[in-house]
C-alpha positions in Angstrom: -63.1 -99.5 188.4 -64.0 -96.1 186.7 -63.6 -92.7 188.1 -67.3 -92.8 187.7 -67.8 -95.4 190.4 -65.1 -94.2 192.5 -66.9 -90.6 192.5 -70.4 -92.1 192.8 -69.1 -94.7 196.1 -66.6 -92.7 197.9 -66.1 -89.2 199.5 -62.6 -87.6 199.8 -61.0 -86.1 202.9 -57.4 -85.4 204.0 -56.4 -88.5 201.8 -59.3 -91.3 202.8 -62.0 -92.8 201.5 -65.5 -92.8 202.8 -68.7 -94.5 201.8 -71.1 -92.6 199.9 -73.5 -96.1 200.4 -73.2 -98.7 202.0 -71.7 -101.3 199.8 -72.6 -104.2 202.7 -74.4 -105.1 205.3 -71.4 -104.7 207.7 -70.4 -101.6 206.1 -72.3 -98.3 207.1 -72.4 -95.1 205.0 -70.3 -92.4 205.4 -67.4 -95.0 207.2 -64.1 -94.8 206.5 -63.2 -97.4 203.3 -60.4 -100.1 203.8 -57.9 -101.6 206.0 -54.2 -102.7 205.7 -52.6 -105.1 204.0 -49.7 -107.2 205.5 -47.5 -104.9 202.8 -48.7 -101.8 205.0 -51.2 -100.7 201.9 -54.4 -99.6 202.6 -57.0 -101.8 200.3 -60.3 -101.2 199.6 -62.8 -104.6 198.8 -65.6 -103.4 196.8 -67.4 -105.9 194.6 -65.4 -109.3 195.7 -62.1 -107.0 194.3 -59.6 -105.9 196.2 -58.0 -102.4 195.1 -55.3 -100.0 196.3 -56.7 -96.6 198.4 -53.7 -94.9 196.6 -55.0 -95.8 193.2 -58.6 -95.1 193.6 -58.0 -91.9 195.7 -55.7 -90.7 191.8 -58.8 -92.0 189.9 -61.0 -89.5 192.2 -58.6 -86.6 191.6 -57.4 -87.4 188.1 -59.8 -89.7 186.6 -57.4 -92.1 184.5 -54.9 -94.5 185.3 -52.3 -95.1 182.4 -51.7 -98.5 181.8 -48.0 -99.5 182.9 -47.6 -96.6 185.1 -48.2 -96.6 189.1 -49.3 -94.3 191.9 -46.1 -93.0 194.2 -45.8 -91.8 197.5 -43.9 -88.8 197.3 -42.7 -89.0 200.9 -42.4 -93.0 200.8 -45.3 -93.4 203.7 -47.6 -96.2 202.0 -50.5 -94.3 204.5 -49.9 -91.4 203.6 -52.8 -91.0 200.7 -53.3 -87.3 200.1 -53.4 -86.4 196.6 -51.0 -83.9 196.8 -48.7 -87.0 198.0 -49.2 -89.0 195.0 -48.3 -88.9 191.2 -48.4 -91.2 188.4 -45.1 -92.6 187.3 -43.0 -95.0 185.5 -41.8 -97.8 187.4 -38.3 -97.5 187.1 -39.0 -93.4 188.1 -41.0 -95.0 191.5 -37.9 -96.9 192.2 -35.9 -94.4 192.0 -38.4 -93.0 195.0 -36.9 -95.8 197.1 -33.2 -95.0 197.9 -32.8 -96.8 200.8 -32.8 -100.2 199.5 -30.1 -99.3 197.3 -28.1 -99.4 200.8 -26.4 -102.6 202.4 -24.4 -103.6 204.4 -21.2 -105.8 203.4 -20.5 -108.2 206.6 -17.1 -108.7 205.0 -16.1 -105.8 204.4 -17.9 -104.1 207.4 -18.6 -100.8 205.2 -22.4 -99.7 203.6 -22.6 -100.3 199.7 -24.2 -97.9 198.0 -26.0 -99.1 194.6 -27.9 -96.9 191.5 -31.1 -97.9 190.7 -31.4 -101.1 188.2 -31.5 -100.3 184.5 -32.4 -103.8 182.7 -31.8 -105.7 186.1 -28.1 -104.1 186.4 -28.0 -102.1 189.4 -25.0 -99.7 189.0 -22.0 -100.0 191.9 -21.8 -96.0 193.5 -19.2 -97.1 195.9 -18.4 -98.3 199.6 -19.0 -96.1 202.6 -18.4 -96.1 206.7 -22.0 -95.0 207.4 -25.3 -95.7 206.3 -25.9 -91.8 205.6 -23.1 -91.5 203.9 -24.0 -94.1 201.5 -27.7 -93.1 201.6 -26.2 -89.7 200.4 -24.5 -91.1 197.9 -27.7 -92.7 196.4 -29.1 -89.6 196.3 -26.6 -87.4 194.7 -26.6 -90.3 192.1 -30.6 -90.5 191.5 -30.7 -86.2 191.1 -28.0 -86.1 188.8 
């Protein structure tokens, strides 16, 4: 989908879709486009294709997608679709969005392991912690230096 047909189809506000026609019977103009996904996403069917709210709401505002690059949720809330909440980005720089799941916790050692984001599939060891926030503190001191 172009920015063309996402500007010709949809109206934006506060970070939705709405339908500038109806693109089926069961769909009225000027209602609110998509629904979840079980990934908490909100998708958008339009054509027998399936495409993310986040991605067509950038094409709107910015009118290309790079290839390889994604959409990110500045404040990692997947509903959260304003434009001023998204930018395009690498996807090792949207990982690096994603702190907390560079936090675990070792049964065996009953302490919270703290992990850098994976370069080539190597995630790099920060250290072992007594709290989640420490650790989660940790990550983040690592990904802003």
């Amino acid at each position: 989908m172009t920015h063309i047909d996402v500007q010709e189809w949809f109206d934006y506000k506060d970070g939705n879709l709405y339908w500038k026609k109806s693109p089926a019977k069961q769909v009225k103009e000027s209602s609110q486009a998509g629904s979840m996904n079980a990934y908490g996403y909100v998708r958008v069917t339009f054509r027998k294709k399936e495409y993310m709210l986040h991605r067509l709401i950038w094409l709107w505002h910015k009118k290309e997608l790079i290839e390889g690059m994604q959409i990110d949720h500045i404040n990692q809330c997947k509903t959260d679709n304003r434009i001023e909440n998204l930018r395009q980005v690498s996807p090792s720089e949207n990982k690096l969005n994603n702190k907390a799941k560079y936090v675990s916790y070792s049964t065996k050692s009953k302490k919270w392991v703290a992990y850098g984001p994976a370069i080539k599939r190597v995630y790099h060891y920060i250290g072992m912690f007594q709290t989640k926030q420490e650790a989660e503190k940790a990550v983040k001191m690592y990904c802003s230096s």
